[in-house]
Structure formats: structure tokens, C-alpha cells
C-alpha positions, 0 to 999 in steps of 0.5 A: 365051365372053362374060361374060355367058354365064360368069355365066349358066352358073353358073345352074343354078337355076329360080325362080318369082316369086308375087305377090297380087291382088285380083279381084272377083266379077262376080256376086258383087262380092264381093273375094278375093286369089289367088296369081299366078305373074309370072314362071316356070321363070327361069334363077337362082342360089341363093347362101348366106353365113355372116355373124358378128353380135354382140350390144351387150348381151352381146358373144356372137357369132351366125352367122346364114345369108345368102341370095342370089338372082343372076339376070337384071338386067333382071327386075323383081320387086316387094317382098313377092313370093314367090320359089320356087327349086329347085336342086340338087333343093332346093326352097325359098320366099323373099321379098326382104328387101333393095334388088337390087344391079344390075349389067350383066348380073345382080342380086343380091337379098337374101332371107330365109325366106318366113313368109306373105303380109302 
């Protein structure tokens, strides 16, 4: 087994990429946004971390959970899209909260929680 296919057989999550668009109304002119899946059904893996942080003002130490998306180096998905990941029957809605790590055959991008399109 190559290493790639090691790293892809890991993936037993689905994910689907949503971003915004503007289209105008032909007859109309008027301008609405829609919601438009860009990528779909892309082989992914959900990764959660524990990251201990503390706080200058009072010293209490906070564990907050960190997400991880790994899929394929080659995806292109812009900031502020919409990320949906099933696995493991889980469902949930992220969005990138950091620049992609790159390597050569996978990334891994840091997500936070979906709260609403901007």
C-alpha cells in the first residue's frame, strides 16, 4: 500500500464545501444570494484535539476543543465557506478558521463551529 492510500484509508468521512453567490433576477434586476454546494460527497477526516490555554488576567486554565479537517491537497476551498462533515453518523457545519497546512498528499485545515454567513 502506497502512502497515500494509507492516509486516504483513514478518511471515513463525507464533507460538503458551501459557499454564497449573488445572482440577479433577469426580469427583475433585482439581486438575491443563494447558497451553492462547490464541492460534494469529498472523501475527509474529522480530527478533534484538546488545547489547554490560559488566561494573563487570572492564570485559570481553559480546555477548549480544537477541529481538524484532513482531506485531499489538491481541494481548493475558499475562506468563509461552509464545510458540512458527516462521520461516524455525526453531522456537523464548520467554517475554516485558519490558513490549510499543505503537505504532499493531504491538508489539514483548522475549523471552528459554523455561527452564520457573514
Amino acid at each position: 500500500m502506497s502512502y497515500e492510500q494509507a492516509i486516504k484509508s483513514l478518511w471515513t468521512g463525507k464533507c460538503t464545501v458551501t459557499v454564497r453567490e449573488s445572482v440577479t433576477d433577469e426580469t427583475t434586476g433585482r439581486t438575491s444570494t443563494i447558497e451553492r454546494p462547490l464541492l460534494d460527497d469529498v472523501a475527509c477526516r474529522i480530527s478533534y484535539d484538546k488545547v489547554q490555554t490560559t488566561n494573563p488576567a487570572d492564570g485559570a486554565a481553559r480546555v477548549v476543543q480544537a477541529v481538524t479537517l484532513i482531506t485531499d491537497a489538491g481541494l481548493k476551498i475558499p475562506p468563509g465557506s461552509k464545510i458540512t462533515v458527516t462521520q461516524n453518523g455525526v453531522c456537523g457545519e464548520y467554517e475554516m478558521s485558519g490558513t490549510p497546512a499543505v503537505y504532499s498528499q493531504h491538508q489539514e485545515i483548522p475549523l471552528e463551529i459554523f455561527g452564520g454567513w457573514a
